[in-house]
ROPA-183228 format. One record per residue (C-alpha): residue in three letters; z, y, x. Coordinates in steps of 0.2 Angstrom, whole numbers, plus 5000, padded with zeros to 4 digits. Layout:
REM ROPA-183228
ALAZYX/...
END
This chain:
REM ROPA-183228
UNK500050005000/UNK500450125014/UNK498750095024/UNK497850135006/UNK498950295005/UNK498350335022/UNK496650285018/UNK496450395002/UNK497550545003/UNK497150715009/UNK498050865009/UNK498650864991/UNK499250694993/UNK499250514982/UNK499750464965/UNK500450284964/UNK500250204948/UNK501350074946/UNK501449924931/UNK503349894929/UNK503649744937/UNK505249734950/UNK504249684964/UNK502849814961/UNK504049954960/UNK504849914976/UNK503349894986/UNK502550054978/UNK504050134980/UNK504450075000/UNK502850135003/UNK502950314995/UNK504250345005/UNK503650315020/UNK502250425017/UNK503050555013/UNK503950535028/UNK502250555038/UNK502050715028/UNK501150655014/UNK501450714996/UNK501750554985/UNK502250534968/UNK502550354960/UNK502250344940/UNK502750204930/UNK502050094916/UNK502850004903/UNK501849974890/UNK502149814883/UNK503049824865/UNK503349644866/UNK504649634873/UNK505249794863/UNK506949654857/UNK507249584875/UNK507449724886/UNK507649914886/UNK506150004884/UNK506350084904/UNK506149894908/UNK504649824899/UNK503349774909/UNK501849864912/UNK499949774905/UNK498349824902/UNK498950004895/UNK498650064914/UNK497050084913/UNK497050214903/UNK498450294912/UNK497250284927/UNK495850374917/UNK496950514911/UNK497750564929/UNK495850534938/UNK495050644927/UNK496550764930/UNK496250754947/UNK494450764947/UNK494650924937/UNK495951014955/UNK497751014944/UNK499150984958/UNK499950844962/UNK501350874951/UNK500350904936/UNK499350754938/UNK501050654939/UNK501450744924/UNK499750714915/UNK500150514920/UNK502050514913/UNK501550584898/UNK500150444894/UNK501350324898/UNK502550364887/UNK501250384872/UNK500950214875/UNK501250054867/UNK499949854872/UNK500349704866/UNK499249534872/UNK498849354864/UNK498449204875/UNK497449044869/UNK497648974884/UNK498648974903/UNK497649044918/UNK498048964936/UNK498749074950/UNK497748994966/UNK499249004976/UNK500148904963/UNK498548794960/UNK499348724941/UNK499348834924/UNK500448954922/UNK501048864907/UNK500448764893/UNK500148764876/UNK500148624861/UNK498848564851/UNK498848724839/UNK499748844848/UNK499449024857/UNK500549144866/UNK501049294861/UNK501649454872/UNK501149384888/UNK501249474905/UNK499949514916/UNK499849384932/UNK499949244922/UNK501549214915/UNK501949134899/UNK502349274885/UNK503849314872/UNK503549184857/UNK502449034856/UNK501649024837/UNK500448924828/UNK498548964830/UNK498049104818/UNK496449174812/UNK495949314821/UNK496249454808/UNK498049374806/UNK498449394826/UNK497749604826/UNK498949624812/UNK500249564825/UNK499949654838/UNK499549814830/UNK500949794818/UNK502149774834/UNK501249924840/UNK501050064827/UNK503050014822/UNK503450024843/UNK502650174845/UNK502850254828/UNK501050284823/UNK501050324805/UNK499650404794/UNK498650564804/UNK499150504820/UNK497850524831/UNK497450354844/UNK496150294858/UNK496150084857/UNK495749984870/UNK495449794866/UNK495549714883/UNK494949524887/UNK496049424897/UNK494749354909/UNK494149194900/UNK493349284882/UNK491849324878/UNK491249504871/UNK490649424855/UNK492549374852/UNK493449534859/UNK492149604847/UNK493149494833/UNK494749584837/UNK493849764837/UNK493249724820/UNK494849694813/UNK495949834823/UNK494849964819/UNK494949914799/UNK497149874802/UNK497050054807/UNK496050144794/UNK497050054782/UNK498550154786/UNK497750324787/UNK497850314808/UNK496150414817/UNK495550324832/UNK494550434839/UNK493850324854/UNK493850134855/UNK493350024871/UNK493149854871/UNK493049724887/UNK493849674901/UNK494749794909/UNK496549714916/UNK496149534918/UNK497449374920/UNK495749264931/UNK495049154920/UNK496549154903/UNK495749154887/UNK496449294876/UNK496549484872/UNK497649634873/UNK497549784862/UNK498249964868/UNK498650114857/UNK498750274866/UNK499250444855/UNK498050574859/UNK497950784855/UNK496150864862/UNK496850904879/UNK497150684883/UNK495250674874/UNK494450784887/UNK495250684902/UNK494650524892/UNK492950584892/UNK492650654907/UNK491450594918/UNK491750464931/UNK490650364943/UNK491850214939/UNK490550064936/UNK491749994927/UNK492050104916/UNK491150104898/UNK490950264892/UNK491850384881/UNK492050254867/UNK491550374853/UNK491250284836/UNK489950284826/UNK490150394809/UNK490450304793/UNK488850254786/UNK488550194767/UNK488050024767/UNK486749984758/UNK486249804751/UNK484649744755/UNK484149734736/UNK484149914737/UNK482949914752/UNK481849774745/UNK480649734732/UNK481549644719/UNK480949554702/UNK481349704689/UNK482549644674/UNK483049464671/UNK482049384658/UNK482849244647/UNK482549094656/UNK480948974649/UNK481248814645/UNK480648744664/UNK481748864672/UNK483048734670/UNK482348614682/UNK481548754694/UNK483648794695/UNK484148584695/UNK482848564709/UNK483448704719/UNK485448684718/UNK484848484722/UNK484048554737/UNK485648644743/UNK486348474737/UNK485348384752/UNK485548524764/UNK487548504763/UNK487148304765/UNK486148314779/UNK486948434790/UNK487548314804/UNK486148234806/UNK485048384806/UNK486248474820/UNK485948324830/UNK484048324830/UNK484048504833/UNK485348464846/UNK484148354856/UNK482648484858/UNK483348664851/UNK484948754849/UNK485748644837/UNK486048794824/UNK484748704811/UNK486248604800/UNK487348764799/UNK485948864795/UNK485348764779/UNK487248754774/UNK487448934773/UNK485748924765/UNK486348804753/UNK487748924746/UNK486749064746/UNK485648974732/UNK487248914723/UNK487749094722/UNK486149174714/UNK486349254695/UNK486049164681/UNK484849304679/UNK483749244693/UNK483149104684/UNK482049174673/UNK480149144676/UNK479649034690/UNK478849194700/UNK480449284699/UNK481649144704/UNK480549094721/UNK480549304724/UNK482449284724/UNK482749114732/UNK481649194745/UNK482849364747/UNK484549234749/UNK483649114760/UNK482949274771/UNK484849364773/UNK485749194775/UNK484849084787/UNK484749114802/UNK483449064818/UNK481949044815/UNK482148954797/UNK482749094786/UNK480649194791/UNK479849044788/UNK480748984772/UNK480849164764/UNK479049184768/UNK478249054762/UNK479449054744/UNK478849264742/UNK477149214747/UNK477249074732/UNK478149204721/UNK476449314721/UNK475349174717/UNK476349124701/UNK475549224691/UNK475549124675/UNK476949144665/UNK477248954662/UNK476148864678/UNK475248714676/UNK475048584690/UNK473748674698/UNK474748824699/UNK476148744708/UNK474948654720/UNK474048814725/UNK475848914727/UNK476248764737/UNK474648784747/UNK474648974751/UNK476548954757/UNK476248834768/UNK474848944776/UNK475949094776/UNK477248974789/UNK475748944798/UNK475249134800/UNK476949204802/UNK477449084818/UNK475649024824/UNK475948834822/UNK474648714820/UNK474748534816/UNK475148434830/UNK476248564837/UNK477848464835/UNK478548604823/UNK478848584803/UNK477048634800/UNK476748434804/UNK477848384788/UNK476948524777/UNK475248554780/UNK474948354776/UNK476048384760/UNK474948524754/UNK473448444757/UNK474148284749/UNK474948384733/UNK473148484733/UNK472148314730/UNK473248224720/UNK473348364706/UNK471648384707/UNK471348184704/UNK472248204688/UNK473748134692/UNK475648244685/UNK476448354696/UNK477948234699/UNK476748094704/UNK475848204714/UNK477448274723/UNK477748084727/UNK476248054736/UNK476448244745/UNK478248194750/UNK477848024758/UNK476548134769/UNK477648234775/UNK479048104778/UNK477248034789/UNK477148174796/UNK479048224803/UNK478948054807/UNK477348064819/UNK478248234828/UNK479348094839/UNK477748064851/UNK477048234848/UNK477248344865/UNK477848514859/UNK476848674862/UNK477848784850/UNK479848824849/UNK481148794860/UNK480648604862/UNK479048674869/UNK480148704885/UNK480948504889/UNK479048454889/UNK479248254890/UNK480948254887/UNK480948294869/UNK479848154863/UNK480648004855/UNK481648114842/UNK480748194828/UNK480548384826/UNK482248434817/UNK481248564806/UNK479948434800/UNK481448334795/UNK482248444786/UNK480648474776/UNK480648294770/UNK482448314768/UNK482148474752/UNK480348394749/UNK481348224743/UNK482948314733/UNK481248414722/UNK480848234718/
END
């Protein structure tokens, strides 16, 4: 510490920030002394922001976390901007006392001098109001939901810190080393929504990893109480690469639901007498989908990103959840199977799948379709899928399932033969055809990229046309 004092300090001298642990202070503290003995200026601030151990210890003896960072913000900007060393010190105290952090753990990290976990946690379990290097925290708990472990932590906090309606607040969500931003992002989520809830004004948020623990699986979250003076040392400029900005949030915009931004079926006609079995059919199709999502996450596994299953579940409760009103003429109720599938599937299957069912809705003109209508609609979707991603048959891709189908449907009707009896024979061709994929070399997708490796297992997105192809039945 004394050779970075020497290092860093010039005539107006060093400020050591120091996180309230005893051997951290004495070290910090060893060494200020010796520099000021060599005739430079040195003042010693400490942090002791961790409400969690706000029914352990007096507040002087909490332990300093991930709090600090901000503190180091506050006094560099100061510093940057020629205040003394005294009011930088002063700058520092005061952010440290407007303080309050509070962490979760999921998991242990291991110290590499110790070379074992810190601790370790059941089957179930996290830690809450754990220290920084490592060490296990105040209370063990059951896992949570993430919503439930914010209102924790922020409840400790705004209660510690007493941050009440108006108060004004910078938050730092702050991953432990081992999580990733989509899941800090989780926690930022909820804290921002704990924290409008009680009339409390963040006027900046950061999110990442700031004050890590190595490799432990978890997050902290910091309130720090701010007036326009601490905002302007928040958002000065730094050349710190670390450092992410000046947090300012986005302003409140009114959502608006896609139906309002989309072309929609006008009115909900009483439903025709057919409309029954279009709805049967479809909520069978969600049916199938629920049935077969192991299976289809395991053959999407094998040759794409395995999200296939998941994806045609959340389809599958989106077309459970559709008005009764959107079963009233055969063109309006593909229009809106098309609009749930769209915003609930996600990859590549939601496009396809919502094109081709809007594509069908505009050729169903007829207010009661015959045979031939059906086949056609049937027809044009499967060449929109076509269009819209650029598959061919013999791609390896769903196309292979439905291009025979249409063709097959097409004849069949055309033959004569009912629409159920046709859909049998288009249905066995597409089962032919998903079956064919398994020797196919792919040349579309993300199977495209194994090459050889992905023959001997068929396209997952072929299968799961037979799959909703065979619940129509």
């Amino acid at each position: 510490v004394l050779a970075a004092i020497r290092a860093v300090a010039g005539t107006a001298g060093a400020l050591l920030i120091v996180k309230n642990y005893t051997g951290d202070r004495l070290n910090f503290g060893l060494a200020a002394e010796l520099a000021r003995a060599e005739g430079i200026p040195t003042e010693v601030v400490v942090v002791a922001d961790d409400v969690a151990l706000r029914d352990t210890v007096e507040p002087a003896r909490r332990r300093g976390i991930a709090g600090v960072v901000l503190v180091h913000k506050v006094a560099g900007a100061a510093a940057a901007a020629g205040a003394s060393l005294a009011e930088v010190a002063r700058e520092a105290t005061e952010a440290a006392q407007a303080l309050g952090s509070m962490g979760v753990a999921l998991g242990p990290c291991t110290v590499p001098a110790a070379g074992r976990p810190g601790f370790t946690l059941g089957e179930g379990e996290v830690e809450l109001g754990l220290g920084i290097h490592g060490e296990q925290g105040v209370r063990r708990v059951a896992h949570q939901r993430a919503d439930a472990l914010v209102d924790t932590l922020l409840s400790t906090i705004v209660e510690d810190r007493n941050i009440g309606k108006g108060e004004r607040v910078a938050l730092m969500v702050n991953g432990l080393g081992g999580t990733p931003p989509m899941e800090l992002a989780i926690m930022t989520r909820r804290a921002l929504a704990f924290l409008a809830e009680r009339g409390v004004k963040v006027e900046r948020a950061w999110q990442g990893t700031f004050l890590s623990a190595l490799e432990m699986p978890g997050c902290s979250l910091t309130l720090l109480k701010v007036d326009d003076a601490r905002l302007a040392r928040l958002d000065a400029a730094t050349e710190a690469p670390a450092w992410p900005g000046k947090g300012t949030l986005v302003a409140q915009r009114r959502v608006v639901s896609t139906r309002d931004a989309l072309p929609t079926i006008k009115g909900h006609p009483k439903p025709q007498p057919q409309m029954e079995r279009v709805k049967a059919g479809a909520l069978a199709v969600a049916d199938a989908w629920d049935a077969a999502e192991a299976r289809l996450t395991e053959l999407d596994s094998a040759a794409g990103d395995g999200d296939l299953g998941l994806s045609l579940v959340r389809g599958a409760e989106a077309i459970r959840a559709l008005p009764e009103g959107a079963w009233g003429t055969p063109s309006g109720a593909l229009m809106e199977l098309g609009q749930a599938l769209r915003r609930s599937i996600g990859g590549s299957s939601g496009p396809f799948y919502a094109t081709a069912l809007m594509r069908a809705s505009r050729h169903l003109t007829n207010k009661v379709p015959d045979a031939a209508d059906w086949a056609k609609a049937f027809q044009v979707a499967v060449e929109s899928v076509s269009e819209l991603g650029g598959a061919r048959p013999g791609d390896r891709t769903m196309v292979d399932a439905l291009h025979p189908a249409a063709e097959a449907l097409v004849r069949a009707v055309r033959e004569g033969k009912s629409l159920s009896s046709a859909w049998a024979e288009a249905t066995l061709a597409a089962e032919q055809g998903a079956e064919a994929t398994a020797s196919m070399t792919a040349r579309l997708g993300r199977a495209s990229y194994l090459g050889e490796r992905a023959k001997g297992i068929p396209d997952a997105g072929a299968a799961a046309v037979v799959i909703w192809m065979k619940a129509l039945g």
